[in-house]
Backbone as JSON, one array per atom type, in Angstrom:
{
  "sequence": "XXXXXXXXXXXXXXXXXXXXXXXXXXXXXXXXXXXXXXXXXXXXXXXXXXXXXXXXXXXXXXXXXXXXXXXXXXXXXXXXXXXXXXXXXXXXXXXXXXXXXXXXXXXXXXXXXXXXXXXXXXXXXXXXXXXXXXXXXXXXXXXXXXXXXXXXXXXXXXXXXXXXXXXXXXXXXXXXXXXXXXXXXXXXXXXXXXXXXXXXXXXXXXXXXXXXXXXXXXXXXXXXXXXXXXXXXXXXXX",
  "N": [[-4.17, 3.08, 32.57], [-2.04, 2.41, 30.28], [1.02, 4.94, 29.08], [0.76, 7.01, 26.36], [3.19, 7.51, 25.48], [5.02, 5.05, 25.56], [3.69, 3.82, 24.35], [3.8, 4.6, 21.64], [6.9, 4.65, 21.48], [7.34, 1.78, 21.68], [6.46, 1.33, 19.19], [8.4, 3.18, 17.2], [10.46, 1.64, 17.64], [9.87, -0.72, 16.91], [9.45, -0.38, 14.06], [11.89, 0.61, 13.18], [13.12, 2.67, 14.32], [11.36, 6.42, 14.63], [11.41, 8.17, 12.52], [11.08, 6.98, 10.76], [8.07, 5.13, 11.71], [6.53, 7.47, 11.64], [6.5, 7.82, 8.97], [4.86, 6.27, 8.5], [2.32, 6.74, 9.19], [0.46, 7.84, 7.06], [-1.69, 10.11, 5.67], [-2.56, 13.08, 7.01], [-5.52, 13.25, 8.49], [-9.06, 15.09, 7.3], [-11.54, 16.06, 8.2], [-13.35, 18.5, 7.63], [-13.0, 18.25, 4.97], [-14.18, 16.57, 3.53], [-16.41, 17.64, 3.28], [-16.21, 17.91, 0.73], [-16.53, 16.13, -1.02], [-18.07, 14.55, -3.75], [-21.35, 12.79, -4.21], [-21.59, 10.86, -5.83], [-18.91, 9.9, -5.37], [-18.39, 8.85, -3.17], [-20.37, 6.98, -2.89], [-18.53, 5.11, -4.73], [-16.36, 4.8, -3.25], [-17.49, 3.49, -1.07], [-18.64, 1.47, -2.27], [-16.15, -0.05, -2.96], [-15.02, -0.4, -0.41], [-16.82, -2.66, 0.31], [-16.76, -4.6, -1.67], [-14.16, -5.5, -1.12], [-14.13, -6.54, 1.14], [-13.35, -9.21, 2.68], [-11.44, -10.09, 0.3], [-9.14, -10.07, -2.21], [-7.86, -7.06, -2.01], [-5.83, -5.65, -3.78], [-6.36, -6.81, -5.61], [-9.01, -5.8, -6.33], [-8.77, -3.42, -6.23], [-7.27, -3.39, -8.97], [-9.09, -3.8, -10.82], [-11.27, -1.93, -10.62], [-11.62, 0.06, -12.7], [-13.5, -1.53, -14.52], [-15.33, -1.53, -12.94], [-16.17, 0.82, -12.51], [-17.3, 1.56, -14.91], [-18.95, -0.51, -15.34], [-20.96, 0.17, -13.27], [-21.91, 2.78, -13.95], [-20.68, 4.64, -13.49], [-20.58, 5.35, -10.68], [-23.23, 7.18, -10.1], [-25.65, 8.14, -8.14], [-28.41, 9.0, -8.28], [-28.82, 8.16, -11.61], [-27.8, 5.42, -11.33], [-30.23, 4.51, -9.7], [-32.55, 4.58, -11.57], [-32.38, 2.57, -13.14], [-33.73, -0.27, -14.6], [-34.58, -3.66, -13.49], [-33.8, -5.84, -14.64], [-30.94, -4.73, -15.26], [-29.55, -4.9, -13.25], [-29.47, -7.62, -12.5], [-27.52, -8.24, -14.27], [-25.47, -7.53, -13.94], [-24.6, -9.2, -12.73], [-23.18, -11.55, -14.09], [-21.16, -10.06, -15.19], [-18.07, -9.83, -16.57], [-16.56, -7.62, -15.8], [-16.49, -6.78, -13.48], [-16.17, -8.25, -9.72], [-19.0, -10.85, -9.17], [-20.18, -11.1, -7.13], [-23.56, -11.46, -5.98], [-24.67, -11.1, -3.7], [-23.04, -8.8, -2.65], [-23.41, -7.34, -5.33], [-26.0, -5.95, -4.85], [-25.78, -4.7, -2.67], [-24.75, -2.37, -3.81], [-26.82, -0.8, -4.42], [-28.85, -0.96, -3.17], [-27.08, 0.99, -1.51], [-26.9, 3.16, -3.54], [-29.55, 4.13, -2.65], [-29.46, 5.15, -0.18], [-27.44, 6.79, 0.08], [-28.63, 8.52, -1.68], [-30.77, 9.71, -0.41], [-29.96, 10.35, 2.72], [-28.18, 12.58, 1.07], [-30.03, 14.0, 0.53], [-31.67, 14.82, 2.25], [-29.63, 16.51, 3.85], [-28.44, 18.23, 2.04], [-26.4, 17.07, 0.82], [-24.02, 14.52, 0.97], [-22.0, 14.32, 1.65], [-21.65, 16.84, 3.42], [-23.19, 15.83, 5.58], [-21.36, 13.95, 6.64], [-18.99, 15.26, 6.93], [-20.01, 17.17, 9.27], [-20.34, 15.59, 11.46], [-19.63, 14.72, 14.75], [-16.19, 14.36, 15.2], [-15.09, 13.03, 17.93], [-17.24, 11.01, 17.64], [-17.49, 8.46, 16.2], [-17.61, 5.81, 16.82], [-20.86, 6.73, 17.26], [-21.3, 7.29, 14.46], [-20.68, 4.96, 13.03], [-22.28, 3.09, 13.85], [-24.56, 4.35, 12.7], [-24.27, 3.84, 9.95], [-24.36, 1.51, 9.73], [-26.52, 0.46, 10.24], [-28.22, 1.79, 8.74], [-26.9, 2.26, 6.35], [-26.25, -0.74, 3.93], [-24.32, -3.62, 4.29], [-22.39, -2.35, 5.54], [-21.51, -2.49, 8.62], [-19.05, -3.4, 11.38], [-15.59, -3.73, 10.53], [-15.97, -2.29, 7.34], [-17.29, -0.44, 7.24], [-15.29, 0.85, 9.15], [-13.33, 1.19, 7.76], [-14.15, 2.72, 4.9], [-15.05, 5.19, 6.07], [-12.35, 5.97, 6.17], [-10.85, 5.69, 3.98], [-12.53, 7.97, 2.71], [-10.97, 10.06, 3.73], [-12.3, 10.87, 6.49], [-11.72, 10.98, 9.61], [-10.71, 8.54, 10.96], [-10.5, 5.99, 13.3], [-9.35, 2.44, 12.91], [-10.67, -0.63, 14.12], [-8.61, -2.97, 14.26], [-7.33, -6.75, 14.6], [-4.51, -6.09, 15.72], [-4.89, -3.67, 16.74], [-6.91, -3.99, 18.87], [-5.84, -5.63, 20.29], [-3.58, -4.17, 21.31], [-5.19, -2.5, 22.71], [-5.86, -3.67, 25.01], [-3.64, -4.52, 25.86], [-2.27, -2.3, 27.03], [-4.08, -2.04, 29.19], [-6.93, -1.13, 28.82], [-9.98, -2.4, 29.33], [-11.49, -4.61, 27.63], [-13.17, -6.79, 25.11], [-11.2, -9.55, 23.3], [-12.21, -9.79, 20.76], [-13.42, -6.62, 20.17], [-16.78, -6.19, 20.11], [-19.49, -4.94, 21.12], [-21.86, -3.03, 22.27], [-21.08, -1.47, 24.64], [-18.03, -2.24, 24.71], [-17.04, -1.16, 22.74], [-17.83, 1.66, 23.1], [-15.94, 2.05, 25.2], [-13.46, 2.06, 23.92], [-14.29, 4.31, 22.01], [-14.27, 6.38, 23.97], [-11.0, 6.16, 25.24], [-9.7, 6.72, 23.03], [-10.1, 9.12, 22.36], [-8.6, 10.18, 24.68], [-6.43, 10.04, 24.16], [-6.44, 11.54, 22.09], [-6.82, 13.96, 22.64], [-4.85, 14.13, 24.68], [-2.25, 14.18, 23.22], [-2.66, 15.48, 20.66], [-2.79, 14.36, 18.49], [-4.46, 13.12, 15.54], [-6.84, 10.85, 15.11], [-6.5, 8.63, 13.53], [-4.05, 8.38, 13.4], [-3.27, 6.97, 15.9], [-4.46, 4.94, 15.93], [-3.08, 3.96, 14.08], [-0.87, 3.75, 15.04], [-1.11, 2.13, 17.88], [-1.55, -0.31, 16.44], [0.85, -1.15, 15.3], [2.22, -1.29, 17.33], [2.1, -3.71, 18.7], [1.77, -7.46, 18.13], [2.17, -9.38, 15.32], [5.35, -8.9, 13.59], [5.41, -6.81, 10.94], [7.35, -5.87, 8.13], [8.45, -1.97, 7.22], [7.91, -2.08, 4.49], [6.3, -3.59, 3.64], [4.31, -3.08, 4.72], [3.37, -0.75, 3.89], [2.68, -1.72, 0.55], [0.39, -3.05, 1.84], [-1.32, -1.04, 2.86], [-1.33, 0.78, 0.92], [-2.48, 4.08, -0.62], [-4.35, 4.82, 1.59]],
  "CA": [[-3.8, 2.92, 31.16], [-0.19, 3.1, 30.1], [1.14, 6.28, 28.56], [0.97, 6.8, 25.21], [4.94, 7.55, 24.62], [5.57, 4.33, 25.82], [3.12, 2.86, 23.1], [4.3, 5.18, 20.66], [8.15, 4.27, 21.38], [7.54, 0.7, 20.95], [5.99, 1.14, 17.88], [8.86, 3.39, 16.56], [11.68, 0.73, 17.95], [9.52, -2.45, 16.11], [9.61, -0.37, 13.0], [13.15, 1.15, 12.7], [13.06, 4.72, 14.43], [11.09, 7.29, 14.56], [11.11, 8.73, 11.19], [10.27, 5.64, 9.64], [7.05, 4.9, 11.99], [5.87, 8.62, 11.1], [6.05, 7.82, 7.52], [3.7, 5.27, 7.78], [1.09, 7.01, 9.48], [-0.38, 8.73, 6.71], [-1.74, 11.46, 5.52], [-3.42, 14.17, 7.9], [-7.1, 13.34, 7.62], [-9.3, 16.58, 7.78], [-13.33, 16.33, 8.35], [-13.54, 19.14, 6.95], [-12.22, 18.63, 3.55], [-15.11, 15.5, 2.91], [-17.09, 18.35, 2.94], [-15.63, 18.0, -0.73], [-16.53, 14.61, -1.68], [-19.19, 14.32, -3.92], [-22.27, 11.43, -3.79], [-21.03, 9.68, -7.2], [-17.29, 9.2, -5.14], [-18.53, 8.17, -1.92], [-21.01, 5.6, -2.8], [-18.1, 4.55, -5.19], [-15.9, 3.87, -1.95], [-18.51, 2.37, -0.29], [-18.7, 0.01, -2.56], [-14.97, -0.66, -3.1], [-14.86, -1.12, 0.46], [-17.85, -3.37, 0.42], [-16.42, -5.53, -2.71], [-12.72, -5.46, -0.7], [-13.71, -7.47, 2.03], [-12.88, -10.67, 2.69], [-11.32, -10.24, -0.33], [-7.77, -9.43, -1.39], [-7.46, -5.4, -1.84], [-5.03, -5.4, -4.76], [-7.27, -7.38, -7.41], [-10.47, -5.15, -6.26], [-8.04, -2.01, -6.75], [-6.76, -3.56, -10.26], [-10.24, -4.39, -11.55], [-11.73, -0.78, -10.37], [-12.22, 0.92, -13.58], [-14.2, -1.98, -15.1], [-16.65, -1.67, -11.78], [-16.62, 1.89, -12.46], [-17.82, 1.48, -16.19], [-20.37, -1.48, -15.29], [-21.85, 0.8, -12.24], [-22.33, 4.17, -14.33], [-19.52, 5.7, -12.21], [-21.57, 5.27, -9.11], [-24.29, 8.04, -9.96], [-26.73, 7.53, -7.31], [-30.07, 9.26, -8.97], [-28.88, 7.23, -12.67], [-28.32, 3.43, -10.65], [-32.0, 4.75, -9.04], [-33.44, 4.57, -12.3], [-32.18, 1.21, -13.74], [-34.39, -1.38, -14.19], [-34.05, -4.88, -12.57], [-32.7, -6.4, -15.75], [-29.61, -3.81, -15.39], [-28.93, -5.41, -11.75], [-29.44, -8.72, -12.89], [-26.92, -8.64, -15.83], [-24.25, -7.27, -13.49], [-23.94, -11.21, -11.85], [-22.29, -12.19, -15.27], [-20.56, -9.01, -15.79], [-16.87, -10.48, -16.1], [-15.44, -6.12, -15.41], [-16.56, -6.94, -11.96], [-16.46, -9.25, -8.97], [-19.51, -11.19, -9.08], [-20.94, -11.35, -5.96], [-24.96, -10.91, -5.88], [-24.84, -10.16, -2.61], [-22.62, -7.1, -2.95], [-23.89, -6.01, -6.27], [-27.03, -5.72, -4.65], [-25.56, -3.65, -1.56], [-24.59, -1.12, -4.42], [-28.36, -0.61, -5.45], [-28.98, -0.35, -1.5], [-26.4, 2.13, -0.45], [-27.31, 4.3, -3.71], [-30.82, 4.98, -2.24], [-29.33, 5.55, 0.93], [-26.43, 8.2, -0.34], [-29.57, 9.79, -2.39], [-31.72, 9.7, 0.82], [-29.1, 11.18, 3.29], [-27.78, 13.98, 0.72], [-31.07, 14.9, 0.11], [-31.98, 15.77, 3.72], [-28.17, 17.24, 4.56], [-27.48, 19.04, 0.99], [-24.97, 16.38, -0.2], [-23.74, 12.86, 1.57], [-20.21, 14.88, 2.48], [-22.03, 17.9, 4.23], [-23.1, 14.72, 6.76], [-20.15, 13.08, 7.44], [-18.17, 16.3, 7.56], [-20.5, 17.76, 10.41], [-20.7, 14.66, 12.02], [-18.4, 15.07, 15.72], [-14.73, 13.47, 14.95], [-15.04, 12.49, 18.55], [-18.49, 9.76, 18.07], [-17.12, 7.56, 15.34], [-18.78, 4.65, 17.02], [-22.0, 6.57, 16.79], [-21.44, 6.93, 13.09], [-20.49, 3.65, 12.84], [-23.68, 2.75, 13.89], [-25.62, 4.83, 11.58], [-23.7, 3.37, 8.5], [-24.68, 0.16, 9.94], [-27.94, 0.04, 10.45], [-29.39, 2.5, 7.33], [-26.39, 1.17, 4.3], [-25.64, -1.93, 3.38], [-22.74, -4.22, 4.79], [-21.35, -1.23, 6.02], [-20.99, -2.66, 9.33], [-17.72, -3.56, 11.42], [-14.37, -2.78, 9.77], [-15.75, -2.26, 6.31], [-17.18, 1.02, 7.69], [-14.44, 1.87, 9.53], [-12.26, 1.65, 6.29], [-14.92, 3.27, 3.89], [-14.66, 6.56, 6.24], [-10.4, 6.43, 6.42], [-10.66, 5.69, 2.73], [-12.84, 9.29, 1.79], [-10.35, 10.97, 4.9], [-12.04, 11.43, 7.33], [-10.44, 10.91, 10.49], [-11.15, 7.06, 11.19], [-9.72, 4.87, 13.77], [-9.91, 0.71, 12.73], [-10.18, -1.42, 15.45], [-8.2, -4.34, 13.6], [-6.97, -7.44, 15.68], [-3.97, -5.82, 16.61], [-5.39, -2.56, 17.3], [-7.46, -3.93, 19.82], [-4.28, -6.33, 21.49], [-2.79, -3.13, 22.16], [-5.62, -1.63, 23.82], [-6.26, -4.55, 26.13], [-2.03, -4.3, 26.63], [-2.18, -0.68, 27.42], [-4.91, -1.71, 30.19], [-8.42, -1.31, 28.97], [-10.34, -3.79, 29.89], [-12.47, -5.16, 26.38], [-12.7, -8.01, 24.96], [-10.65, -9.99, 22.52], [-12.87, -8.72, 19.29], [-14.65, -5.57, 20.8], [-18.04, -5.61, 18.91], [-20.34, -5.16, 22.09], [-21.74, -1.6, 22.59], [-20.27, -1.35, 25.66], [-16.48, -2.29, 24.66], [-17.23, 0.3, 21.4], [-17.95, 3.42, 23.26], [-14.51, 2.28, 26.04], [-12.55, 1.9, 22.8], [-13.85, 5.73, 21.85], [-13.22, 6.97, 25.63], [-9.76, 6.17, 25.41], [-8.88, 7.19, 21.58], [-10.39, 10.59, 22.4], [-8.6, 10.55, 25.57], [-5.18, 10.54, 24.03], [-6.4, 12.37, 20.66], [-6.7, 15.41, 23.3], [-3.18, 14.27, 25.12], [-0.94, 14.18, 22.07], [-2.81, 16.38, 19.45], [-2.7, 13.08, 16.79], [-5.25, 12.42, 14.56], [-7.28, 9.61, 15.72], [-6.27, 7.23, 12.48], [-2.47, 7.99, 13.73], [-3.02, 6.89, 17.16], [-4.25, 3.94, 15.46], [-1.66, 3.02, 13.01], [0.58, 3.7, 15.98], [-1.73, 0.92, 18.48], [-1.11, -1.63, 15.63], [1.87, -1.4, 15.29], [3.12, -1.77, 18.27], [2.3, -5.17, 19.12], [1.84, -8.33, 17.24], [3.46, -9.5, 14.18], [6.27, -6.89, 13.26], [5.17, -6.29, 9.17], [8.29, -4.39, 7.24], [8.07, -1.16, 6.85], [7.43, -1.46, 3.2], [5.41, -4.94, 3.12], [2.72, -2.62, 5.08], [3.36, 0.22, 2.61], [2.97, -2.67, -0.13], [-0.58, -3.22, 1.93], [-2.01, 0.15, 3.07], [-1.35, 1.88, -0.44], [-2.38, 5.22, -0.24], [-4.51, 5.39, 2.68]],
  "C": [[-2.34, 3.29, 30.95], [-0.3, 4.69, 28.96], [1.15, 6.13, 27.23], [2.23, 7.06, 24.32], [5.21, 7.31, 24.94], [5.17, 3.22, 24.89], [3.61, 3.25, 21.75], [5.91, 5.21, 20.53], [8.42, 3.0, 20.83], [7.34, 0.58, 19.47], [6.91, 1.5, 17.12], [10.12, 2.37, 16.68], [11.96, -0.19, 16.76], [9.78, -1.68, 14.42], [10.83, 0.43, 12.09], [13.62, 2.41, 13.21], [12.05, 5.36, 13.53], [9.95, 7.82, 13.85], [10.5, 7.73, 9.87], [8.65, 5.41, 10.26], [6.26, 6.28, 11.57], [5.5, 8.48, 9.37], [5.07, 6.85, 7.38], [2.41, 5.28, 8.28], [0.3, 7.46, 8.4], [-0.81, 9.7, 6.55], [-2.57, 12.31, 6.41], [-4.69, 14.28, 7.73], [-7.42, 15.07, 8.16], [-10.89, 16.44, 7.0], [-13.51, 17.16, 7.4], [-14.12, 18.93, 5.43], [-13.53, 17.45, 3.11], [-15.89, 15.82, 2.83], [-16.99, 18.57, 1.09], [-16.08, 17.32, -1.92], [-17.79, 14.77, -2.93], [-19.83, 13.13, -3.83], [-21.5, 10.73, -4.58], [-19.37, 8.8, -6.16], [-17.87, 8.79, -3.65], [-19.38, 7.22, -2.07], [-19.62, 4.42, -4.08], [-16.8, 3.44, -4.3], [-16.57, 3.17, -0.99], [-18.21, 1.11, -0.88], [-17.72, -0.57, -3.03], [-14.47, -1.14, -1.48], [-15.77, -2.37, 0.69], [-17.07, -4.55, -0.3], [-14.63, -6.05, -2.12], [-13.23, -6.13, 0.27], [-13.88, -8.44, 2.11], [-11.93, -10.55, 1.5], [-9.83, -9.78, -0.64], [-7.69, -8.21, -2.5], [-7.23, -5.31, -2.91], [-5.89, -5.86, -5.79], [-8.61, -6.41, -7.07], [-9.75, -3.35, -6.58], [-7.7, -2.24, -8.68], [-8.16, -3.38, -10.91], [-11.45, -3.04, -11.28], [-12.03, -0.1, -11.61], [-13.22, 0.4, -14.8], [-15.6, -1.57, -14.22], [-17.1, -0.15, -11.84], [-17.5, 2.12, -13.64], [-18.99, 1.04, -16.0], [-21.36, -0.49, -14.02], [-22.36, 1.85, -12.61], [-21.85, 4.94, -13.28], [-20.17, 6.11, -11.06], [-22.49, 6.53, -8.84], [-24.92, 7.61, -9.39], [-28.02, 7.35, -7.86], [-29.75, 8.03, -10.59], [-29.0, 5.65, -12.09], [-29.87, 3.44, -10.47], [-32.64, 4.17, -10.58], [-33.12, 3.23, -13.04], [-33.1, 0.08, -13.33], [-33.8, -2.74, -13.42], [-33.26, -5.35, -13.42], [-30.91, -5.61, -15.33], [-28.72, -4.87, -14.35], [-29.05, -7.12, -11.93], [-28.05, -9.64, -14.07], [-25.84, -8.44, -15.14], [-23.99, -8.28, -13.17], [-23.18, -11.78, -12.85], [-21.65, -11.41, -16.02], [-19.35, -9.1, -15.63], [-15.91, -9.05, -15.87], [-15.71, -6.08, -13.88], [-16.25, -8.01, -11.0], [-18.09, -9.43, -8.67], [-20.0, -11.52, -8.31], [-22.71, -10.3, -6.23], [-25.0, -9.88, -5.02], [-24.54, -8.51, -2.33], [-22.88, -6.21, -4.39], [-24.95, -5.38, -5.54], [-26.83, -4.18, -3.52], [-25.54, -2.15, -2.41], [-25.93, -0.04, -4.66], [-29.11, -0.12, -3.75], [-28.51, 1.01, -1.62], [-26.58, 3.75, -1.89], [-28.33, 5.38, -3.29], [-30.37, 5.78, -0.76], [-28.3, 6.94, 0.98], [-27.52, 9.27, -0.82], [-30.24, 10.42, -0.97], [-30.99, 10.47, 1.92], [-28.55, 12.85, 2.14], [-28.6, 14.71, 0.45], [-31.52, 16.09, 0.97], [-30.51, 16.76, 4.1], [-27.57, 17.96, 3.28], [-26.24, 18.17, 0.53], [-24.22, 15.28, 1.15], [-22.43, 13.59, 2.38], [-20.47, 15.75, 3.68], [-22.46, 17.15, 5.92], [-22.31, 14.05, 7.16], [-19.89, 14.43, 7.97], [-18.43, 16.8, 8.79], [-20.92, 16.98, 11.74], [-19.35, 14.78, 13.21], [-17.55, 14.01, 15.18], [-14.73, 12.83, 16.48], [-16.21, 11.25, 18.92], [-18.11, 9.19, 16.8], [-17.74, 6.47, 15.63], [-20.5, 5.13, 16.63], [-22.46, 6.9, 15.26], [-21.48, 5.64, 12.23], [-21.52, 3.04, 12.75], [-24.92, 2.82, 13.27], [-25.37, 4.14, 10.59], [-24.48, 1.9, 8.82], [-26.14, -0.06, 9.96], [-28.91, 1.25, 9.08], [-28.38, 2.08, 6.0], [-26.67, -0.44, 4.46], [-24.59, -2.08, 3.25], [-21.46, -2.82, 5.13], [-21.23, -0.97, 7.39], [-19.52, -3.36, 9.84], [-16.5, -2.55, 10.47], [-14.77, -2.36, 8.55], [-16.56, -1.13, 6.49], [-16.17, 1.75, 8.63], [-13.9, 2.6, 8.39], [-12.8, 2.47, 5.45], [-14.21, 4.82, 4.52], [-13.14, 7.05, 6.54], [-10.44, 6.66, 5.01], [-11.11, 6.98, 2.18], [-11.86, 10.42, 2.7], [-10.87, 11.49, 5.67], [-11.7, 10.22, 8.63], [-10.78, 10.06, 11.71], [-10.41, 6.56, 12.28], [-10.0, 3.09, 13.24], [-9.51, 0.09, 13.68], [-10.09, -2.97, 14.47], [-7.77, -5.4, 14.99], [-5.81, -6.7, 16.21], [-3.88, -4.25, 17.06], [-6.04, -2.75, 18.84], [-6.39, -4.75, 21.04], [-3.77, -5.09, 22.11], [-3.14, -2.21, 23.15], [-5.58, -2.55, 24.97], [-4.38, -4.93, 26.88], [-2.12, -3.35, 27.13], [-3.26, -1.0, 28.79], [-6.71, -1.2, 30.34], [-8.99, -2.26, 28.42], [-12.13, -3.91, 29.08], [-12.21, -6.53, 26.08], [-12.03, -8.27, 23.49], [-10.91, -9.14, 20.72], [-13.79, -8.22, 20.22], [-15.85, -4.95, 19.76], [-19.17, -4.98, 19.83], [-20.51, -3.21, 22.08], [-20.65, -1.09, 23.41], [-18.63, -0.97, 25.79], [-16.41, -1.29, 23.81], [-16.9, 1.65, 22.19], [-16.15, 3.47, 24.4], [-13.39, 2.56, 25.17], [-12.59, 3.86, 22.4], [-13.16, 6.42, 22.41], [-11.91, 7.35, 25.48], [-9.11, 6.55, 24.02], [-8.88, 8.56, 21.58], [-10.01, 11.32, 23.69], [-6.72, 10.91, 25.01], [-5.23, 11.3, 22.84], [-5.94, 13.95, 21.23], [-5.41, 15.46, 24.21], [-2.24, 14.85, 24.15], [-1.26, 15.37, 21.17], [-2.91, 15.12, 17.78], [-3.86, 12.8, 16.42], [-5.82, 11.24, 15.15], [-6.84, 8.42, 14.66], [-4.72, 7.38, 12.7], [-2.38, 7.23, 14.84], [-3.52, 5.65, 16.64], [-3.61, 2.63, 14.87], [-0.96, 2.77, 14.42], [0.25, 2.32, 16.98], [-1.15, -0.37, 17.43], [-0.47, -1.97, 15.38], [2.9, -1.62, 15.9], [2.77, -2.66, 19.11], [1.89, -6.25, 17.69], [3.05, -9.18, 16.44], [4.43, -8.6, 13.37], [6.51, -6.91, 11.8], [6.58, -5.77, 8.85], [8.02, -3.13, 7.45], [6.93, -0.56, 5.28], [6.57, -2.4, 2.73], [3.85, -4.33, 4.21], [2.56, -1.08, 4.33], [2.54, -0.41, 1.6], [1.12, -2.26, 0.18], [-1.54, -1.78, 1.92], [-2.42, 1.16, 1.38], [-1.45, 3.14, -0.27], [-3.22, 5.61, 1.23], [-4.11, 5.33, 3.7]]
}
């Protein structure tokens, strides 16, 4: 595998020095701290990541405090109790994006936020305690007990509440298969998943970086070379 401050040079070259690629890592996630979160705000990023994909980011960020109104600010136990009519009326609810499909996920992933915080004292107390080094096997959980909270739109959900995510985007994964491990093109396969951890948790314990820096830093050093501030522009705050 190549070194990682030879991946982490290119990256600061393509994006101006240094001090500029550091600023666009982000803020210092910290497990911990999502010990913080409550249910109402994490099923509310769920389902802004849910309603964000495919989709483009900025109008699902603009249009956020209608979806917060029409959802009953993503109380889990209050959605629980809404009749069908409620979930029915949201499909022609013009403060939202209208997708069935993903209203419906909302009405899912509340039972499933209630259902997890019930057993673990609160939806955060389970991420938080969850190892920072098995992200795939969280990944997995999200995937198979929420709704559409497989692939990237669970990576992003858990970068989005902070904790301390890697996304294997397309050119996240170009850079691993440059660097020398040997996945494929899109690594969805168990197999390529857990080589992808291997090696994130092999330089998390080289460098000391954050696993969602060692990320940014992979993506950015190959591909198409973004601005500095036209991936500012995109990322926003996280």
């Amino acid at each position: 595998m190549a070194d990682f401050k030879k991946i982490r040079a290119r990256a600061a070259n393509r994006k101006g020095g240094e001090v500029e690629l550091t600023s666009l890592l982000g803020p210092m996630p910290d497990n911990a701290a999502v010990a913080d979160v409550s249910d109402d705000r994490i099923l509310s990023t769920m389902a802004e990541r849910v309603f964000a994909a495919g989709f483009v980011w900025r109008v699902i960020e603009q249009k956020w405090p209608g979806f917060e109104e029409a959802f009953l600010h993503f109380e889990p136990k209050r959605l629980l109790f809404q009749p069908d009519d409620f979930w029915h009326d949201l499909a022609s609810d013009q403060r939202i994006v209208r997708n069935p499909q993903k209203i419906k996920s909302v009405r899912d992933n509340a039972a499933f936020v209630e259902r997890v915080s019930r057993d673990h004292g609160g939806f955060d107390n389970f991420l938080a305690e969850w190892p920072a080094d098995d992200q795939i096997g969280l990944m997995a959980y999200l995937a198979k007990h929420g709704s559409r909270l497989g692939g990237n739109t669970g990576q992003y959900f858990l970068r989005w509440l902070g904790w301390d995510a890697f996304v294997i985007s397309a050119d996240m994964a170009a850079a691993l298969r440059d660097a020398g491990l040997d996945i494929a093109e899109n690594p969805t396969s168990k197999k390529d998943l857990d080589k992808v951890q291997i090696q994130i948790n092999r330089w998390a314990d080289e460098t000391g970086l954050p696993r969602r820096h060692i990320s940014r830093i992979l993506a950015m050093s190959i591909g198409e070379n973004h601005s500095p501030q036209s991936l500012r522009d995109y990322m926003g705050d996280d």
